[in-house]
N, C-alpha and C positions, 0 to 999 in steps of 0.2 A: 595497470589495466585501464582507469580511466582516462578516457580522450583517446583509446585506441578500439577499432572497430572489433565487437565479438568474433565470436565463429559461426558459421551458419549453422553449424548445429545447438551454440546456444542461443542464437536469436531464432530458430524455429522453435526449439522447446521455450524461449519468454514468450512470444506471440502465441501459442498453445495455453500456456497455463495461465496467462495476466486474467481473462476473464474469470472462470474459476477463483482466481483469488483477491479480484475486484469485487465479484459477486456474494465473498465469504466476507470480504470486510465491509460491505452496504447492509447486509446483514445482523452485524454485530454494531453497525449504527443504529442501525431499526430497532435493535431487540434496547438498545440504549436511550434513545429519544421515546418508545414506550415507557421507559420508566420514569423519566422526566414527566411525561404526559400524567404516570397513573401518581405521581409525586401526592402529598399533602399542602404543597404549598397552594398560593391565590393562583386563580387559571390567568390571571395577566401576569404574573411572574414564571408560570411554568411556561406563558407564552414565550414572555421576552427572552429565558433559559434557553427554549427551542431554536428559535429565531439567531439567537446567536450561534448555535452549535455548530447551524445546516449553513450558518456564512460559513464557519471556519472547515466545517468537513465536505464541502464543496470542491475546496483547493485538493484534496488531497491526490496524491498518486493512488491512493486504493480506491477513489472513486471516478477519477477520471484520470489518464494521462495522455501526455503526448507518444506515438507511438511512432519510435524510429530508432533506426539501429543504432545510429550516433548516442543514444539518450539511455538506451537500454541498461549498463551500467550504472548512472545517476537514478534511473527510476526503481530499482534493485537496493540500491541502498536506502534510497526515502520508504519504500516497503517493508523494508527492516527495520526501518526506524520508528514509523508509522505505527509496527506489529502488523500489519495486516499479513504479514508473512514471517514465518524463523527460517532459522538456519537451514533446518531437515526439509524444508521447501524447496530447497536447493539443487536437491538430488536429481544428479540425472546433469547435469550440467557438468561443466569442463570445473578438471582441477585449480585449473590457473584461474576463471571467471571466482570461483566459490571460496580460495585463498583470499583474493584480493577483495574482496566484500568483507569477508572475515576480517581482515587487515585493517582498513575503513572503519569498517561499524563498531571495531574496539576503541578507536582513535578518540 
């Protein structure tokens, strides 16, 4: 399935649900870098902790991605991999797209 283009009906259902589940994992950043923040550690080390996070969760596909059909499959699997999304997230999508994830993400 990867390197071949979805179906329209899975790339209208990815384009529908990515925000929702961008919006669910920026979230579970937040509620995460709060606890870094209410930490006991020295406030220049829960800085520098911080600081580091928000480079690395920057990159992510649940906080930003590229958004194109070609990509839709690779951005599905870094989602799963990320967590910002499971399997049951899936639902509602084609057989073939949700085997071949499944197939992948076990790899």
């Amino acid at each position: 399935m990867a390197g071949h283009m979805p179906s329209e009906s899975d790339w209208k259902l990815f384009r529908k649900r990515l925000p929702e589940w961008q919006e669910r994992c920026v979230q579970s950043l937040l509620n995460e870098y709060a606890a870094i923040i209410a930490a006991a550690d020295d406030p220049s080390a829960r800085f520098w902790k911080l600081e580091k996070r928000l480079k690395r969760d920057v990159r992510r596909v649940g906080v930003q991605t590229k958004m194109s059909r070609s990509s839709m499959h690779l951005n599905l699997l870094c989602l799963l991999h990320e967590k910002a999304i499971t399997m049951s997230d899936l639902d509602g999508f084609s057989k073939e797209l949700v085997a071949s994830l499944a197939e992948n993400i076990n790899d």
